[in-house]
N, C-alpha and C positions, 0 to 999 in steps of 0.2 A: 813722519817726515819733517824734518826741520828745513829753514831756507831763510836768510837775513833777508831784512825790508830796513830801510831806511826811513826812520821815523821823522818827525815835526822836529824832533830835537839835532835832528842832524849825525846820528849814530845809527850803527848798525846795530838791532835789535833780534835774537836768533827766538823765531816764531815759528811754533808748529802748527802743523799745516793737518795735522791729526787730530780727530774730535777730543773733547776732553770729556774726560771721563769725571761723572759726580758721583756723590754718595747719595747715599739716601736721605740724611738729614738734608743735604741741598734740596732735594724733590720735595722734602716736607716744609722748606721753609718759601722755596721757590714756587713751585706749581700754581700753589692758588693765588700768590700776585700776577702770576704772570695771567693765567685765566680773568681773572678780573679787569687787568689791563685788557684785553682782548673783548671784554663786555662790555668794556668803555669805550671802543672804538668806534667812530661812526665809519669809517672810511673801511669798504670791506676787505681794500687789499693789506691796509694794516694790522687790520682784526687778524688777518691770514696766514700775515707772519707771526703774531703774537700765540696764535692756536698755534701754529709750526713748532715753535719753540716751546711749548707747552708739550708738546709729543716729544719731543730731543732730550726734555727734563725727565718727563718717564720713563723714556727708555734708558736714563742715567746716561745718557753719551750726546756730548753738543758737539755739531760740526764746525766747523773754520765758518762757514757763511752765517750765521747765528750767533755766533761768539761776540761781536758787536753788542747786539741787542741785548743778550744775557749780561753783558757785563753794566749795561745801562741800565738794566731788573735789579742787578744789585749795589750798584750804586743808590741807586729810589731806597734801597729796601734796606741799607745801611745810614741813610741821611736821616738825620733826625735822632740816632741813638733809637732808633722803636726796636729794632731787632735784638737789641740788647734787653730794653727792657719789657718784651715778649716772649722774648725765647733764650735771655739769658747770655753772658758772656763767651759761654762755649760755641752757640752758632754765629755768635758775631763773629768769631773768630775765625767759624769754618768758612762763613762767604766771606770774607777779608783772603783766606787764602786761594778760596777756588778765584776771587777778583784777578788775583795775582797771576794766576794761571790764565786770563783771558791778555789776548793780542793788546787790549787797552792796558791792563795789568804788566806785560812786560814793556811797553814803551813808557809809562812812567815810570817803571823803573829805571830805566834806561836815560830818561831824564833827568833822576836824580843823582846817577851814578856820572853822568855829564857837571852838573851843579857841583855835586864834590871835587870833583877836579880843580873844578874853576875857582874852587873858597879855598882851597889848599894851596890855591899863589898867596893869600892871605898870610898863612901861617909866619909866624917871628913878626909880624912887621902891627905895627901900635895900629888901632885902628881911629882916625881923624875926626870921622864923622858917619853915621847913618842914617839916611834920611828916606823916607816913603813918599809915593805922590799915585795920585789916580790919573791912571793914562784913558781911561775908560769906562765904562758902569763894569764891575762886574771884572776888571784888567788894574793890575797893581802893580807900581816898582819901587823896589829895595836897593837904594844905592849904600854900597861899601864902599871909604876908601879910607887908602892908607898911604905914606909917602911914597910907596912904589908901584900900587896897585889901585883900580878902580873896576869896582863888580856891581853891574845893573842887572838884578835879577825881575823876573815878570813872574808875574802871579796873575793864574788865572784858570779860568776850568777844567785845563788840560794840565793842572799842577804846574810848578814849578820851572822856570828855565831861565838857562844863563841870556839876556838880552844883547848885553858887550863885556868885552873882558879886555881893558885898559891897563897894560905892563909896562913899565921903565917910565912910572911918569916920578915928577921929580926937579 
């Protein structure tokens, strides 16, 4: 079942509401982080959910309620390059795609598919100046501008997004 949610970025994001479905290599490269996360836990209702999702991996199928968490197991488990240089190119590439397929995965898509829009008032016009500044530890902005246009983009854990979008300046 599919059904839009309206994400952080302010678009309609079409998210299914169906478990997703892994492969095996996912179960082989996921499982036992996710188990180890769950041994590190002290708190037992987190251990709880982490064993949960440990069974959802096995059984190759994650539900909507877990999908969260799964895409946070693979985030961990892509940061750093280790899953590349453990298990190689090709599984970075598979949890890069199952990422994609998580609720977190298509709102940042969706974010970026917003970002382009907003760099596409850009296009023909000379760009004046680009300048960066830290709004926060950890929070970044990228100002664009150009005789007609001015693009403050934010950088920050949740990827990418348009902050303001300044047109007919001049």
């Amino acid at each position: 079942m599919q059904h839009a949610q309206t994400n952080h970025h302010g678009n309609d994001a079409t998210l299914s509401t169906d478990p997703i479905a892994i492969e095996e290599l996912h179960r082989e490269l996921l499982k036992p982080r996710v188990e180890q996360l769950a041994q590190a836990m002290q708190e037992p209702n987190s251990r709880s959910a982490y064993l949960e999702l440990a069974v959802a991996i096995d059984s190759l199928s994650v539900p909507l309620g877990l999908q969260e968490r799964l895409a946070s197991v693979i985030e961990l488990a892509l940061g750093g390059g280790r899953i590349r240089r453990e298990a190689g190119p090709a599984a970075e590439a598979a949890l890069i795609a199952l990422f994609k397929r998580t609720a977190r995965g298509v709102e940042l898509a969706a974010g970026l598919g917003s970002l382009n829009r907003a760099m596409a008032q850009l296009a023909g016009n000379e760009i004046e100046s680009v300048t960066t500044a830290l709004r926060a530890p950890g929070v970044y902005l990228m100002t664009l501008r150009t005789t007609a246009v001015q693009l403050v983009i934010r950088f920050d854990r949740n990827g990418p997004e348009v902050e303001s979008l300044e047109v007919g300046l001049g």
